[in-house]
C-alpha positions as CSV (number, residue, x, y, z in Angstrom):
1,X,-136.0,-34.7,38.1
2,X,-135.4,-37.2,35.6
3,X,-132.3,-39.0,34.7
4,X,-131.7,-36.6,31.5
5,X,-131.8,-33.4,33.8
6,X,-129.2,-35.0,36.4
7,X,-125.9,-33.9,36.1
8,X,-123.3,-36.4,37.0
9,X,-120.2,-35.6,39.4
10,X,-117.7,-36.8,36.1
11,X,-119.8,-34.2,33.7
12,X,-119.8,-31.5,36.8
13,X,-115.9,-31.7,37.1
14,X,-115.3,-31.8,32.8
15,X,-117.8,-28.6,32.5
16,X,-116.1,-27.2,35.5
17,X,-112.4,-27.9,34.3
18,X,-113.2,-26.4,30.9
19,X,-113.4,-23.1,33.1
20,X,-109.8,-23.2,33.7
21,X,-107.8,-21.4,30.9
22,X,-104.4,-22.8,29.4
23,X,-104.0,-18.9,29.2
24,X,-103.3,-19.2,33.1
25,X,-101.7,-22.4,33.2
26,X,-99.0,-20.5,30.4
27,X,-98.9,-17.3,32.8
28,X,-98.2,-19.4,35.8
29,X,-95.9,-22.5,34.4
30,X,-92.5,-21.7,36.0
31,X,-94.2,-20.9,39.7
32,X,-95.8,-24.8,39.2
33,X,-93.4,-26.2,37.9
34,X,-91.4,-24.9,41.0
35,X,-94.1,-25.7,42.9
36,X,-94.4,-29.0,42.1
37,X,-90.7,-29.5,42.6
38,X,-90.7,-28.4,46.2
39,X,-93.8,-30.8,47.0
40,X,-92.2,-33.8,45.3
41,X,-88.9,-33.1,47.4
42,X,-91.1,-32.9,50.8
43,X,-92.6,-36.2,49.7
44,X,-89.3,-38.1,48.7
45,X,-88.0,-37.0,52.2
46,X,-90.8,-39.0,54.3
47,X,-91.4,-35.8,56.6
48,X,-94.8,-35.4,57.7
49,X,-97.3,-33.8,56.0
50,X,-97.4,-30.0,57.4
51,X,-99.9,-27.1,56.6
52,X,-97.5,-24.0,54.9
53,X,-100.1,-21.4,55.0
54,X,-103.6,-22.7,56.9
55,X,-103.7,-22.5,60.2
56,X,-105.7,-25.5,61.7
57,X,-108.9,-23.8,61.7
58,X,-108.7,-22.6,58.1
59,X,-107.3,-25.9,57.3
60,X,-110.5,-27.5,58.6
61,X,-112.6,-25.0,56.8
62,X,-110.8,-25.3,53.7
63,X,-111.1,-28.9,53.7
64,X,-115.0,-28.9,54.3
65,X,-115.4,-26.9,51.3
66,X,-113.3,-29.0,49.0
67,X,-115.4,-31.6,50.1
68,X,-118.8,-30.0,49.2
69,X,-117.5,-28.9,45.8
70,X,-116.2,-32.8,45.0
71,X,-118.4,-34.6,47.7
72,X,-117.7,-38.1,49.0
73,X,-120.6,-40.6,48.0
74,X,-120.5,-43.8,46.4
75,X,-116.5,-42.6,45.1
76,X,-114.1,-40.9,47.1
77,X,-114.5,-37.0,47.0
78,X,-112.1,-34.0,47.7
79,X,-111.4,-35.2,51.3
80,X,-109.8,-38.3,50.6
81,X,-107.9,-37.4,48.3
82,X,-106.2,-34.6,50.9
83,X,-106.9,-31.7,48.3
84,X,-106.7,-29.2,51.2
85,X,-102.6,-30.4,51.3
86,X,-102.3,-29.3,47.8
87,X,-104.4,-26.0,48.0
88,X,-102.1,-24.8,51.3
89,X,-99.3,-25.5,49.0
90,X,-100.3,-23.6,46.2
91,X,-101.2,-21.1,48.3
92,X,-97.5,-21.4,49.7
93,X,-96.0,-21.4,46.0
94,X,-97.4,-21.2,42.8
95,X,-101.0,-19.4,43.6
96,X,-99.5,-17.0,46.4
97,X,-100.7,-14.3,44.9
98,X,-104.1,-15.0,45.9
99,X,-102.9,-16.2,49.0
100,X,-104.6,-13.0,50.6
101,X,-107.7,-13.4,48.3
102,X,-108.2,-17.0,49.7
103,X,-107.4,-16.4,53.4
104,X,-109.9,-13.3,53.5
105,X,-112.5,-15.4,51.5
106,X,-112.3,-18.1,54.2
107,X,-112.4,-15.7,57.1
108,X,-115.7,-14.0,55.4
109,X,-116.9,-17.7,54.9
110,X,-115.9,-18.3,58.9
111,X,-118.2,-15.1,59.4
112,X,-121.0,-16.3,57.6
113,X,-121.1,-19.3,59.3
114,X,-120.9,-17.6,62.6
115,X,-123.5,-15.4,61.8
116,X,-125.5,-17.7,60.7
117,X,-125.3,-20.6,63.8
118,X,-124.0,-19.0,66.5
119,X,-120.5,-17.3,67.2
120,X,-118.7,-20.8,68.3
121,X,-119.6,-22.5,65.1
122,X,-116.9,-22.5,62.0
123,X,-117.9,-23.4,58.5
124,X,-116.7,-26.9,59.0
125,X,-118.7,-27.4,62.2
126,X,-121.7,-26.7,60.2
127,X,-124.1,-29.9,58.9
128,X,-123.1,-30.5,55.3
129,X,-126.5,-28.9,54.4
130,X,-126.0,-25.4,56.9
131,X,-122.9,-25.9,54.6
132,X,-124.2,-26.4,51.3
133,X,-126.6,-23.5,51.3
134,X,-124.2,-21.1,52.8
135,X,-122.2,-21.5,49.5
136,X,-124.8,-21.1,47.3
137,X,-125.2,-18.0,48.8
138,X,-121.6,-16.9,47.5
139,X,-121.1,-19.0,43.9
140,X,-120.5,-16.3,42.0
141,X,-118.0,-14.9,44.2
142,X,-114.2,-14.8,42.9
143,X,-113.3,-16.8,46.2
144,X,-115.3,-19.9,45.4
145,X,-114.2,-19.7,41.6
146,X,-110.8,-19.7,43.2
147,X,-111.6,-22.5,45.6
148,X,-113.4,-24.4,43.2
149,X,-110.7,-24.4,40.7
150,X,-108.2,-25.3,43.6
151,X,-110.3,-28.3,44.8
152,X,-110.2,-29.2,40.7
153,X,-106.5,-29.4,40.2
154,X,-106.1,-30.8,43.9
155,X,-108.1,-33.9,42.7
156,X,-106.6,-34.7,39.8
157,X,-102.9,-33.3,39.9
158,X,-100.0,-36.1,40.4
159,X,-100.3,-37.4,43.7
160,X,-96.6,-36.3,44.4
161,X,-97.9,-32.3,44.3
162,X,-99.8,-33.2,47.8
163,X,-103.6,-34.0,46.2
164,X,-104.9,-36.9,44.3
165,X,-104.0,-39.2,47.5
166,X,-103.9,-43.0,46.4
167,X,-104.8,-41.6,42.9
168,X,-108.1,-41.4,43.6
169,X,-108.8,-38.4,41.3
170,X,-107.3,-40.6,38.4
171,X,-109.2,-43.9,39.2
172,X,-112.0,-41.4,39.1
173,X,-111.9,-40.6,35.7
174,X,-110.5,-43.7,34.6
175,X,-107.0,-42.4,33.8
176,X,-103.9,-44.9,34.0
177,X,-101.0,-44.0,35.5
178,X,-98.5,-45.0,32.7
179,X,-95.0,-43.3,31.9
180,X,-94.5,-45.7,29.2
181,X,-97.1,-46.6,26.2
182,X,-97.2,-49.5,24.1
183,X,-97.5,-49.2,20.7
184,X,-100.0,-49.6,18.6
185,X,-101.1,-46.2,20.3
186,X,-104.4,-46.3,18.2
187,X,-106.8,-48.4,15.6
188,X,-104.5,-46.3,12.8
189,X,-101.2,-48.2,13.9
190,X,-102.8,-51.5,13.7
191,X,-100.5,-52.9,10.8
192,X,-97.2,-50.9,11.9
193,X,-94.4,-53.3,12.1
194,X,-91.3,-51.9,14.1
195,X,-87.9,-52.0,12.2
C-alpha cells in the first residue's frame, strides 16, 4: 500500500465527522445542552467519576470499542481520553433514546465474542485483532454507526462533558483552547486600528 492509498487517523475522523448531521445536532440541542449542564456540575463538585448507565462489564466493552474505532498509537486514542465516560452519559441524558439500541448492540457484540472464543470471553477480553475483525463483521450495522459517532463526539467534546480527558482530542487536531481571541482575527484585519 503506498503512502497515497493510506488514510490517516486525522482524515478518518474528518470523513467520519462529516457523517454526523447538524440536522441532529438541531433535533437534539436542548437534551445536550442539558446534558452538558449536568456533566459540568458532576465535575465542578470533585465527586468521582461514576458509570450512569454501563454496568462494569459493558463499561469495559464499551471502552474497548472506542478504542478500536480511535486507536492508541503514536497519539492518544479513545481510551485516554475516557470517551466511554461521556458515551454512559449520553446514554444517561441527551442520547437516551438509543439507550436500548446501544445496550442491546453491546450485548449482541458480548455474544459474538462469546461465540466466537469461548463462553468466558467478553469483547474486551478479546486480542485487539479477535476484536478488530469481529467489528468488521458488523460496520454497517446501526449500532456501530451509533458507537462510532459516540466515540467521535466523546473525543473531541469539551473535556467538562466527561470525554476529551486532558484535551487530548483537541491537541489532536491542533485546536486551542481559547475563550478569548485577539484581534487581528485574519490576513484581512491586518491594517485595522481599534478606536
Amino acid at each position: 500500500m503506498t503512502n497515497e492509498q493510506e488514510i490517516s487517523r486525522r482524515l478518518f475522523m474528518i470523513k467520519s465527522c462529516a457523517g454526523l448531521g447538524a440536522l441532529w445536532l438541531a433535533e437534539n440541542l436542548t437534551e445536550i445542552v442539558a446534558a452538558q449542564e449536568y456533566a459540568h456540575q458532576l465535575m465542578q463538585s470533585g465527586s468521582p467519576a461514576a458509570f450512569q448507565v454501563f454496568n462494569s462489564d459493558q463499561a469495559a466493552d464499551d471502552e474497548a470499542l472506542a478504542e478500536q474505532i480511535l486507536p492508541t498509537d503514536e497519539t492518544p486514542g479513545a481510551k485516554e481520553a475516557r470517551v466511554v465516560y461521556f458515551i454512559d452519559r449520553a446514554m444517561a441524558t441527551f442520547a437516551a433514546s438509543d439507550r436500548a439500541a446501544f445496550l442491546e448492540g453491546l450485548a449482541k457484540l458480548d455474544k459474538r465474542a462469546k461465540k466466537r472464543a469461548g463462553k468466558t470471553k467478553r469483547f474486551a477480553q478479546l486480542t485487539p485483532d479477535q476484536q478488530t475483525r469481529l467489528l468488521k463483521e458488523i460496520e454497517k450495522d446501526s449500532f456501530f454507526d451509533l458507537a462510532r459517532t459516540m466515540t467521535i463526539l466523546g473525543m473531541f467534546s469539551n473535556p467538562e462533558y466527561g470525554g476529551n480527558h486532558d484535551q487530548i482530542g483537541w491537541k489532536l487536531i491542533g485546536f486551542e483552547d481559547q475563550f478569548h481571541f485577539k484581534s487581528p482575527y485574519g490576513f484581512y484585519d491586518t491594517g485595522y486600528q481599534p478606536k
